[in-house]
C-alpha positions as CSV (number, residue, x, y, z in Angstrom):
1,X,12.0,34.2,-3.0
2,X,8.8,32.0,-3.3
3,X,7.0,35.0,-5.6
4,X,10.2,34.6,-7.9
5,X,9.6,30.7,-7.9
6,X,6.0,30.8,-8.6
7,X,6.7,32.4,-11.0
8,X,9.8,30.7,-12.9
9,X,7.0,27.5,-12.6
10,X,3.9,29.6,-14.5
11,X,6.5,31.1,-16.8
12,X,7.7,27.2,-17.8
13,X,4.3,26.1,-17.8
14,X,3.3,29.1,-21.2
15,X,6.6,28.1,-22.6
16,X,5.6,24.5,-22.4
17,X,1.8,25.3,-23.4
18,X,3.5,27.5,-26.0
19,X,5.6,25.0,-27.7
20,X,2.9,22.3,-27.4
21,X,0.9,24.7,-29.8
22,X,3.4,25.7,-32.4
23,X,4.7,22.2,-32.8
24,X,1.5,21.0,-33.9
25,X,2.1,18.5,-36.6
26,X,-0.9,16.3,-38.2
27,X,-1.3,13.4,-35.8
28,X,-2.6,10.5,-38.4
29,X,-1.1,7.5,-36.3
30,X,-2.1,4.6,-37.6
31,X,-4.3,2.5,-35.2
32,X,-3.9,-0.8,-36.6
33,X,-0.4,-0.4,-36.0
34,X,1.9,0.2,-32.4
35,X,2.5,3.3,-32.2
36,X,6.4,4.6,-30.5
37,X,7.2,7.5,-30.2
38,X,10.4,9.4,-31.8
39,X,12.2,9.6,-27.8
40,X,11.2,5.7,-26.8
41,X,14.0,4.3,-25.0
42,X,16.4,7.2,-25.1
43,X,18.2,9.1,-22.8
44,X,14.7,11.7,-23.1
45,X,12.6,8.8,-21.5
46,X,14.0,10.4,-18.4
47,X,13.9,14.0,-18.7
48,X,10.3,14.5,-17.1
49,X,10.9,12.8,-14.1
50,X,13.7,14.5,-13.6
51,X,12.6,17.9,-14.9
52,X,9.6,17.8,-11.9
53,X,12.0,16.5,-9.5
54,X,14.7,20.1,-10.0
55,X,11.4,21.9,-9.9
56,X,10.0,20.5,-6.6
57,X,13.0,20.7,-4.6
58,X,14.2,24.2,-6.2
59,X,10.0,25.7,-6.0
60,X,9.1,23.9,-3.1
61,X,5.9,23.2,-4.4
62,X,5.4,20.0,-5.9
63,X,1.4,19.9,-7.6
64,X,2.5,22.2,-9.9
65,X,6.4,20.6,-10.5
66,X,4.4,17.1,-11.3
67,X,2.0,18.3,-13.6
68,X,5.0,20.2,-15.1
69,X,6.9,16.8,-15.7
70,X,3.4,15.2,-16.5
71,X,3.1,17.7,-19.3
72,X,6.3,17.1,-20.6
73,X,5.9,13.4,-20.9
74,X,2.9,14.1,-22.7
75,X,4.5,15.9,-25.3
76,X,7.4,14.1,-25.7
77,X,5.3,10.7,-26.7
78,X,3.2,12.8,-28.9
79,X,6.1,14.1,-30.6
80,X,5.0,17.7,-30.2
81,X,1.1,17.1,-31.4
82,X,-1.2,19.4,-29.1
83,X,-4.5,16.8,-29.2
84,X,-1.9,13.6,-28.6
85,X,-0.5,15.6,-25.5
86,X,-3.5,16.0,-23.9
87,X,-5.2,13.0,-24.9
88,X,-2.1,10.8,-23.4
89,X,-1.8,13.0,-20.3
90,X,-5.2,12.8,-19.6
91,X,-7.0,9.5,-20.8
92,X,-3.5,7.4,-20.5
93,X,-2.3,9.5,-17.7
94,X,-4.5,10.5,-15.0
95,X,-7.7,8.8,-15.8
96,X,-6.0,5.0,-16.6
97,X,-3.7,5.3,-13.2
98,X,-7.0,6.2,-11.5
99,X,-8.7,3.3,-13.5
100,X,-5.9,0.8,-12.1
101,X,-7.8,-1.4,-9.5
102,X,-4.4,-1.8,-7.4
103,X,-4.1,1.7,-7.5
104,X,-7.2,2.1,-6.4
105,X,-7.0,-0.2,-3.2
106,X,-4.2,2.2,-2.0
107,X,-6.4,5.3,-2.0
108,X,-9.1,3.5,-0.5
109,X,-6.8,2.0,2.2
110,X,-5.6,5.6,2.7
111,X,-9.1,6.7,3.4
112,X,-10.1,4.4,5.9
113,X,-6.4,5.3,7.4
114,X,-7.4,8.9,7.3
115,X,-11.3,8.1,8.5
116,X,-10.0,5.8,11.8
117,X,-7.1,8.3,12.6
118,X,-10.0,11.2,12.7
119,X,-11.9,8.7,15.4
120,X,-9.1,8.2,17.2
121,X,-9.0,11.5,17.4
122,X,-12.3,12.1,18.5
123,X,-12.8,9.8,20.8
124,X,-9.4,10.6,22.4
125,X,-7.9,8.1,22.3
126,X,-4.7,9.7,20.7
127,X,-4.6,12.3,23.7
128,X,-4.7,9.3,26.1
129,X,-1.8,7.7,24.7
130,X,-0.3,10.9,24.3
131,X,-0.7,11.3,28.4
132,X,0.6,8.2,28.8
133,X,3.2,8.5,27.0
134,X,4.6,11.4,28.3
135,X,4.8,9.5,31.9
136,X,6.8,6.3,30.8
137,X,8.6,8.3,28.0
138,X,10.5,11.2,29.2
139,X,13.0,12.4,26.7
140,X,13.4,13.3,23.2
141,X,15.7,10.0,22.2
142,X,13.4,7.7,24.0
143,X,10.2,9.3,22.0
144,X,12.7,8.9,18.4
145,X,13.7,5.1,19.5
146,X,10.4,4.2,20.5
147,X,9.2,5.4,17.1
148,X,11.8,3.2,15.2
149,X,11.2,0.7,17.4
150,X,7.2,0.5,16.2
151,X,8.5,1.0,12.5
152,X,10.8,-2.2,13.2
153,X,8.0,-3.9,14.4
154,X,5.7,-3.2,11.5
155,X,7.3,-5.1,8.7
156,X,4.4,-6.4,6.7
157,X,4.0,-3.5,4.5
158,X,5.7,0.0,3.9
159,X,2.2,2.1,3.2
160,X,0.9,0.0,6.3
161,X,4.3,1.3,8.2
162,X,3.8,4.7,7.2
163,X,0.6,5.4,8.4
164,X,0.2,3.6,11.1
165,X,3.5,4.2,12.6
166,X,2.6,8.1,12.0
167,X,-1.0,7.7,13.5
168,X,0.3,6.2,17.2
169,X,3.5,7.7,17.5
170,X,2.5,11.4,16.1
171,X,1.0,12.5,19.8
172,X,4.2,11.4,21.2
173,X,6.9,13.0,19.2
174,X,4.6,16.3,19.5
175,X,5.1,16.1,23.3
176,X,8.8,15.9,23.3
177,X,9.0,18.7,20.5
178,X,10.1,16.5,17.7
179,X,9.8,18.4,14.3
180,X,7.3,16.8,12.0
181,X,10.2,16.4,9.3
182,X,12.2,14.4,12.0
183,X,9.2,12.4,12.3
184,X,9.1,11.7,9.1
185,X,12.1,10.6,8.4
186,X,12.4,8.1,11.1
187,X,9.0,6.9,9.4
188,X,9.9,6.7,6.0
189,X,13.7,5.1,7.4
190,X,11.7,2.0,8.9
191,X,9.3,1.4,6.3
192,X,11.0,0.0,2.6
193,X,14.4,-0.3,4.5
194,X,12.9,-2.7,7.2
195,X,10.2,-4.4,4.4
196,X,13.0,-5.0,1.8
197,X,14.6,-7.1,4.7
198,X,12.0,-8.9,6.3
199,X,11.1,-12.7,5.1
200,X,7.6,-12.4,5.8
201,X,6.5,-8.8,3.9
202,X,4.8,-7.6,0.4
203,X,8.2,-6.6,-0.5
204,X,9.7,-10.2,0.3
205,X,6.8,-11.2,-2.1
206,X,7.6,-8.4,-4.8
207,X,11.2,-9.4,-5.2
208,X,11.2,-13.3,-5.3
209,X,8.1,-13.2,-8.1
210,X,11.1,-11.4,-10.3
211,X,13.4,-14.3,-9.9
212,X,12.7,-16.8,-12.3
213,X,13.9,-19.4,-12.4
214,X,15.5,-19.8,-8.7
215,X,14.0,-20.7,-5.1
216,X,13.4,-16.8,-5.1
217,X,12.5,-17.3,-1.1
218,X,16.1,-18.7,-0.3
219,X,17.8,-16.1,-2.4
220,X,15.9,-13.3,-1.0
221,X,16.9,-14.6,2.9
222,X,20.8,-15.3,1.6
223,X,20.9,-11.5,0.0
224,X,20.0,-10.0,3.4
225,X,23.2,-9.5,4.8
226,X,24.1,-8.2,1.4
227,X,21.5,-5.2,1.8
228,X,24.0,-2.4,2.8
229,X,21.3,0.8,2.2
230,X,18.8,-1.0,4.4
231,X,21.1,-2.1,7.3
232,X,23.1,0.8,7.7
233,X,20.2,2.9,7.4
234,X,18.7,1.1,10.6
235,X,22.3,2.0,12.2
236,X,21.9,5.8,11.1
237,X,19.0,6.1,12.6
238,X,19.9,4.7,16.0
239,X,23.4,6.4,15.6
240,X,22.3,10.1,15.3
241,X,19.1,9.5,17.6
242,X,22.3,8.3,20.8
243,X,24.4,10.5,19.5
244,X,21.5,13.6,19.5
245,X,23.1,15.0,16.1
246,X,21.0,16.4,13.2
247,X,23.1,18.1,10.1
248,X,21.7,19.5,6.9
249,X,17.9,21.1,7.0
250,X,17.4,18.9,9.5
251,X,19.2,20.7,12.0
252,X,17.0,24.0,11.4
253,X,13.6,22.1,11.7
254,X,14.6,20.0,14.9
255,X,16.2,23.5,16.6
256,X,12.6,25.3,15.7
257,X,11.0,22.5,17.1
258,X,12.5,22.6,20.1
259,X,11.4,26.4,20.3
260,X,8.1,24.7,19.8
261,X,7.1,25.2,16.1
262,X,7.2,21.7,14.6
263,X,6.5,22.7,11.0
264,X,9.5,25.2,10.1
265,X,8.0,26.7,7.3
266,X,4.6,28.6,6.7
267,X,3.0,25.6,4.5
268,X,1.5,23.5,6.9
269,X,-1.3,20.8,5.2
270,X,-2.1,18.9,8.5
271,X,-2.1,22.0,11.0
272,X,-6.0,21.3,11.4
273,X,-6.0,17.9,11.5
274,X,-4.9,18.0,15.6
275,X,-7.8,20.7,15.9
276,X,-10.5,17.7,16.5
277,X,-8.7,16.0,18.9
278,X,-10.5,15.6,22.5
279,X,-8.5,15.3,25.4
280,X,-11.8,15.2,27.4
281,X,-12.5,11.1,27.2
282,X,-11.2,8.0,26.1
283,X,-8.3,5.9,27.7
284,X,-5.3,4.4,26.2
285,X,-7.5,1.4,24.5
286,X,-9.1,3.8,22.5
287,X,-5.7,4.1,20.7
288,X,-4.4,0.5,20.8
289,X,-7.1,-1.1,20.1
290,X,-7.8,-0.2,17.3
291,X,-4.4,-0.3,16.0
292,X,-4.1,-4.0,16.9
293,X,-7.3,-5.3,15.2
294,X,-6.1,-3.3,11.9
295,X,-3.0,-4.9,12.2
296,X,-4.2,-8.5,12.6
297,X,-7.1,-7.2,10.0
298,X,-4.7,-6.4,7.1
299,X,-2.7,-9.4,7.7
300,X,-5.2,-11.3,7.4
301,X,-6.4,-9.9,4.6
302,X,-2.9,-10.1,2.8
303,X,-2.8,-14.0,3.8
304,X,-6.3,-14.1,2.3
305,X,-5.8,-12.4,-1.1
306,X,-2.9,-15.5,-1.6
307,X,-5.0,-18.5,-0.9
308,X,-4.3,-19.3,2.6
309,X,-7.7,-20.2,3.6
310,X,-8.1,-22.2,0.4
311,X,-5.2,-24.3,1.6
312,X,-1.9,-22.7,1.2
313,X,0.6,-22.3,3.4
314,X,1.3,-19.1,5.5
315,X,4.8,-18.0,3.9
316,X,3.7,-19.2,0.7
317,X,0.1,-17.3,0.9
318,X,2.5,-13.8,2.0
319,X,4.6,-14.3,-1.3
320,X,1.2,-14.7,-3.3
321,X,-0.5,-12.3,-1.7
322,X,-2.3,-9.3,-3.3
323,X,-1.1,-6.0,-1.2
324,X,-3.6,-3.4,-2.3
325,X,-6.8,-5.7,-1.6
326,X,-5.3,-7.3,1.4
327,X,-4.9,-3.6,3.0
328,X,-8.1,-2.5,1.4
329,X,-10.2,-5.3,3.3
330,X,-8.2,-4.9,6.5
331,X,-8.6,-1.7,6.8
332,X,-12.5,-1.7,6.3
333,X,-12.9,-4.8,8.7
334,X,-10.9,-2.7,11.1
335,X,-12.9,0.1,10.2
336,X,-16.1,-1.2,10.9
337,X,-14.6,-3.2,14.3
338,X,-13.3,0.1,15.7
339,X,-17.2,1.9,15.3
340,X,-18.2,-0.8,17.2
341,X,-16.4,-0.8,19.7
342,X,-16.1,2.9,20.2
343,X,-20.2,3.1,20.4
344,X,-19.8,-0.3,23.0
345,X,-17.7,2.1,25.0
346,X,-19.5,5.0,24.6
347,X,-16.7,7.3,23.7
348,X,-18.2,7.8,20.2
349,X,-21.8,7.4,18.9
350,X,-22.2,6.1,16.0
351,X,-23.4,9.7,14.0
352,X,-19.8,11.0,15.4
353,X,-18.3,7.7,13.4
354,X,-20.0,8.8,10.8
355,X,-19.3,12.6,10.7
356,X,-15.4,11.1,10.7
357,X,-15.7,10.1,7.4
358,X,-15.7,13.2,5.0
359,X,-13.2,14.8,8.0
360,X,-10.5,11.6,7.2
361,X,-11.0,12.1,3.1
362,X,-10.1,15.7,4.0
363,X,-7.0,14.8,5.9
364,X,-6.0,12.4,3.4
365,X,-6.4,14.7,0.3
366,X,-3.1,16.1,0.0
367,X,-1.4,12.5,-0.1
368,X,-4.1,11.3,-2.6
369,X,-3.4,14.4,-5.0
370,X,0.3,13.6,-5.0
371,X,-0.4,9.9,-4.9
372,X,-2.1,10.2,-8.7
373,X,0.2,12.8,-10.0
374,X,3.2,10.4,-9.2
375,X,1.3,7.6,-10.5
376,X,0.8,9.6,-13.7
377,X,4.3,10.4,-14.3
378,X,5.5,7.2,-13.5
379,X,3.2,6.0,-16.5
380,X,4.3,8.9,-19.1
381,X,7.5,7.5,-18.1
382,X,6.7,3.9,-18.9
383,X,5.1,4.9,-22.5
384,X,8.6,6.5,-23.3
385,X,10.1,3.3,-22.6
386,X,12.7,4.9,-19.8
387,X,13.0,0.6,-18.4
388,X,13.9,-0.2,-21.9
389,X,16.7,2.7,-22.0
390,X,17.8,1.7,-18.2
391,X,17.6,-2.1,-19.2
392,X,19.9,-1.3,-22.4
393,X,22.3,0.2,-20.7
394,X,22.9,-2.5,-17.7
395,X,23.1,-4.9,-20.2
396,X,26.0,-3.5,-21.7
397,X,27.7,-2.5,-18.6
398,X,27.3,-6.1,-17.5
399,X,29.9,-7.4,-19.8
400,X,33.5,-6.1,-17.9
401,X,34.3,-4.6,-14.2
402,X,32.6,-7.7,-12.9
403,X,34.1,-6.6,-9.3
404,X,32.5,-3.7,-9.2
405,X,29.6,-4.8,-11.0
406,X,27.5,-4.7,-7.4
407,X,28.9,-1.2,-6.8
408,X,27.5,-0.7,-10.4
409,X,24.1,-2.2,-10.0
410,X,23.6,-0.3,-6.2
411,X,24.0,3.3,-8.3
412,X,21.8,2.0,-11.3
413,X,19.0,1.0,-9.1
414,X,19.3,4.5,-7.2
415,X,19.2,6.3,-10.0
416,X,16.4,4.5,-11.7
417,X,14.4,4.7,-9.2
418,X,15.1,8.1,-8.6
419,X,13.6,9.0,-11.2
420,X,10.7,6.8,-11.5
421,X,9.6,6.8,-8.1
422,X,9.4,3.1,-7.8
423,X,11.0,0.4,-6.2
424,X,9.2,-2.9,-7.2
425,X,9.6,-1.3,-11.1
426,X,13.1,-1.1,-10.5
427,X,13.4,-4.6,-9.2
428,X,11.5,-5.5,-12.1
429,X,13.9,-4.3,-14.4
430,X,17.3,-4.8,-13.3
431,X,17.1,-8.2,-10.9
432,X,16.4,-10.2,-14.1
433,X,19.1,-9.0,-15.9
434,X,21.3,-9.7,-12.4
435,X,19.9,-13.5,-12.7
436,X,20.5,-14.2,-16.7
437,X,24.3,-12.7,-16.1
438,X,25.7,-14.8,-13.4
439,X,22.9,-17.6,-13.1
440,X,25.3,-21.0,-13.3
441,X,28.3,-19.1,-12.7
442,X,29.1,-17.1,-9.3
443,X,26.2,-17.9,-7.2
444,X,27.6,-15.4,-4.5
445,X,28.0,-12.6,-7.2
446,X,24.3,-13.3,-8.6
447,X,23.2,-12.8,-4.5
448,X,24.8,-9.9,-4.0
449,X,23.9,-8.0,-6.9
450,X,20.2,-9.1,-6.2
451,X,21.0,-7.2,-2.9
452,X,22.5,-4.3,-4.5
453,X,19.2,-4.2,-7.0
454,X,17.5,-3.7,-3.9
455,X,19.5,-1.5,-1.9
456,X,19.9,0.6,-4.9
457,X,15.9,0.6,-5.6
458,X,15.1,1.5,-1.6
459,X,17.7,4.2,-1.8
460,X,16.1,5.8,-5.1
461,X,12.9,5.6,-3.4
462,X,14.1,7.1,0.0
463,X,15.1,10.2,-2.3
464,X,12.4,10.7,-4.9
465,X,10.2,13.5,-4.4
466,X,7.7,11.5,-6.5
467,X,8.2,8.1,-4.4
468,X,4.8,6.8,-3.2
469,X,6.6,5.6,0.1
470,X,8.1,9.1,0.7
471,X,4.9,10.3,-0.1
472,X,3.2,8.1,2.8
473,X,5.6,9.1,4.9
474,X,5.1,12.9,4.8
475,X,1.1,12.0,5.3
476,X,2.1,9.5,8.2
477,X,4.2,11.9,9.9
478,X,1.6,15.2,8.9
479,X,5.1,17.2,7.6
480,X,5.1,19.4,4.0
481,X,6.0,17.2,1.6
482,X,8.9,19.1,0.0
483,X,10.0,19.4,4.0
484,X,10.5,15.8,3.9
485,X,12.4,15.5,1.5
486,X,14.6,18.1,1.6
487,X,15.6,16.8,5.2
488,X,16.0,13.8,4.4
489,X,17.8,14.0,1.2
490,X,21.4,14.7,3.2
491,X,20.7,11.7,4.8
492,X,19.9,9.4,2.3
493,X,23.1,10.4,0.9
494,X,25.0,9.9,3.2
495,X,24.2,6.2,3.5
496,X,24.0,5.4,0.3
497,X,27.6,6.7,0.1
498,X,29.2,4.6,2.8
499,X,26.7,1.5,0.9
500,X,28.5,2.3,-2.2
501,X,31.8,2.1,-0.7
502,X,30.7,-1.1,0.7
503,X,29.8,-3.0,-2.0
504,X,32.9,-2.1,-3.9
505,X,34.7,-3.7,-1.2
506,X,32.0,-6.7,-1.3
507,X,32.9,-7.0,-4.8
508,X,36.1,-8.4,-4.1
509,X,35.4,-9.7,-0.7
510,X,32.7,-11.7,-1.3
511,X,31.8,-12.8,1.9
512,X,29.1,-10.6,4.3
513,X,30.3,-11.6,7.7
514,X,33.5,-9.6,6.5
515,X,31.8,-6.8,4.7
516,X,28.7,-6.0,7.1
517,X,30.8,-5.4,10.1
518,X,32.8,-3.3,7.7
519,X,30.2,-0.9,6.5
520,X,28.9,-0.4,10.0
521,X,31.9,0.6,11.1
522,X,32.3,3.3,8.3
523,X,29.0,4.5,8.9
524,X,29.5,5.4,12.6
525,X,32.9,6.6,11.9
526,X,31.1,8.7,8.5
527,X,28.6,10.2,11.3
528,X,31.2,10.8,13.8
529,X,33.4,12.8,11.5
530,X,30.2,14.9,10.5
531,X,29.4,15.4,14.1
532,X,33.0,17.0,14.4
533,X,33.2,19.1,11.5
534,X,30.1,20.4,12.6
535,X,30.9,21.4,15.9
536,X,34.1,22.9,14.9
537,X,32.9,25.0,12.2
């Protein structure tokens, strides 16, 4: 089955490559002038994302699915000219998202991630807490609901979530036989669903910067209760954890798991990355630590990057603050703090620390590889103007159904960002046009379609294959990448189904002390009547 896969993906690739070279037309664009392409802001603005998205859930492989989509994009702006395609994919594509000095801060926060996990490793630390862990944490729920607990407790950032609540928790879940896709999930569940709710977080910062011309602070704390997706996500998670259900993929990996192989499937990307781990020294510091100097670190360096120590004030220095440096200059205090203390200890010399460094790139390559593909196709994406199409079409839909326009906004914002693998572009896009329809009118409406732009954005991203978070999850929780989403697709669905019924009601309601009890309610009951069919079929 995978042969035949492989090669349905080459075969699409020389079709492609193929029609790239008989369309060749004589590219004399103008250079004086702005160029747009034949497809800008149509319905094909869309069709690469989408296009790598069939391929990496139907292949399982998803390099060769992005590049695919990348390719596409390419072609489509250049309107079928061979040099334009690879020009755009290339100089526009891979080498300007890698040029992108916020892009850039990510990989290098990802790194040092990668580099401090390895010395944790090493200087065992991560078998220590493992030990311990296994003493005061006996079963499989309490290893899942401590995990969620953690990912609760990390709210700053969601790529700060992701790996860190991967890093700590990763020895633990191993123990009690969790499958690395379980993992996962739980990580990638309390990462944007927890951020997109908490007051003080990059994503709290992300979404009032998009409100113009409001106290975008005071909306974003009013539209909390509003946030179905997030919410009842939290109450899934808890829900099927008590309740010891898993349904979908899921199900297969968490029962092979328990027969003690965590991965499921032969692809495993992190399988060596446990290989350095030394049970032989360290203690329980040697894990937490660490973790608690790069946690004060990268807020610190967050609160830095928007002015605090120049004289503004903590909340207002969060929704100022620059994510990519903060994390980046965290991360290497922390860094160099951790070698430190580890040679002070003398559970790591410093030439170990050192030897660390190459091994975390290593670890981290597979993340960074699908990092800059994603990043690549979200920006042949952008040049076909698939925001302007989206944009277009909420405006227009914005006129009648007012009711339902919530409802309406929640789907929009999934599938946007869907396919463009991006929250804070979808928030960017639709939460303005939210604001300039009901600003001076129906505050309540305005609110809770601000919500529903962000309920519908974190619901997108929890599904996208080509979603950065997802993407930090998978290296966070060490799990196949198509693994992850596959099982957690099912779901994602699944909440964002009861959500949607939700805000239909909320539509008419209008009040969230009536609807919010509501939606929980059909959400336990959705996962009770799953656990049932299940067990009778």
């Amino acid at each position: 089955m995978m042969r035949g896969n492989k090669k349905a993906v080459w075969g699409i690739l020389a079709v492609l490559c193929t029609l790239a070279f008989s369309c060749m037309t004589a590219f004399a664009a103008d250079e004086a002038a702005e160029y747009v392409p034949n497809m800008y802001a149509t319905f094909w603005s869309l069709v690469p994302p989408i296009v790598a998205i069939v391929l990496a859930l139907i292949t399982k492989e998803v390099y060769s699915s992005l590049f695919v989509g990348i390719l596409i994009g390419g072609i489509f702006y250049s309107n079928f000219a061979f040099e334009a395609t690879v020009t755009h994919v290339f100089k526009d594509g891979i080498v300007g998202v890698l040029s992108d000095s916020y892009n850039v801060g990510i990989l290098v926060f990802l790194v040092v991630l990668g580099i401090m996990v390895c010395m944790m490793n090493k200087a065992g630390g991560s078998a220590a807490f493992g030990r311990w862990a296994s003493v005061h944490i006996k079963t499989r729920a309490g290893a899942q609901l401590a995990t969620i607990l953690l990912g609760v407790l990390i709210f700053i950032d969601d790529y700060f979530n992701c790996l860190t609540v991967g890093s700590v928790m990763r020895p633990v879940t191993d123990k009690h036989n969790i499958s690395r896709a379980k993992l996962s999930y739980l990580i990638d569940a309390t990462a944007a669903p927890v951020c997109i709710i908490a007051p003080i977080s990059s994503w709290a910062a992300a979404v009032t910067g998009f409100v113009e011309g409001e106290d975008g602070f005071s909306i974003f704390i009013r539209a909390i209760p509003f946030n179905y997706y997030a919410i009842l996500t939290i109450v899934m998670m808890l829900t099927i954890v008590l309740l010891n259900m898993d349904y979908g993929p899921m199900k297969l990996h968490e029962s092979n798991a328990v027969k003690g192989d965590l991965y499921t499937t032969p692809d495993r990307p992190y399988a060596n990355a446990e290989e350095d781990i030394d049970e032989s020294k360290g203690g329980v510091i040697d894990l937490v630590f660490p973790i608690i100097v790069l946690i004060v670190s990268c807020v610190i360096g967050m609160i830095y990057t928007g002015g605090f120590f120049s004289g503004t004030g903590f909340v207002e220095a969060f929704s100022n603050s620059d994510a990519s440096v903060g994390l980046m200059l965290g991360s290497f205090f922390a860094l160099v703090i951790t070698i430190v203390f580890y040679a002070v200890r003398r559970v790591l010399k410093f030439s170990e620390s050192m030897a660390c460094i190459p091994d975390g790139f290593k670890a981290m390559v597979p993340a960074i590889l699908i990092l800059t593909f994603a990043w690549t196709l979200k920006a042949m994406t952008d040049s076909l103007g698939a925001a302007e199409y989206v944009a277009a079409l909420m405006d227009r839909a914005a006129g009648g159904l007012v009711n339902l326009l919530p409802a309406i906004i929640f789907l929009v914002g999934c599938f946007l960002a869907f396919a463009t693998g991006t929250s804070w572009g979808t928030f960017g896009i639709l939460i303005p046009i939210v604001v300039a329809v009901f600003q001076g009118t129906n505050e309540t409406m305005m609110i809770m379609s601000i919500s529903a732009c962000m309920a519908g954005a974190v619901c997108g991203d929890h599904c996208s294959p080509i979603s950065d978070t997802t993407i930090m999850a998978s290296a966070g929780g060490q799990c196949n990448h198509v693994n992850h989403v596959t099982t957690q697709l099912p779901y994602a669905i699944t909440v964002a189904a009861v959500s949607f019924v939700t805000y239909v009601i909320a539509g008419f309601v209008q009040n969230a002390f009536i609807c919010l009890p509501i939606g929980i309610v059909l959400m336990i009951g959705t996962l009770l009547v799953i656990r049932k069919v299940k067990a009778d079929s």
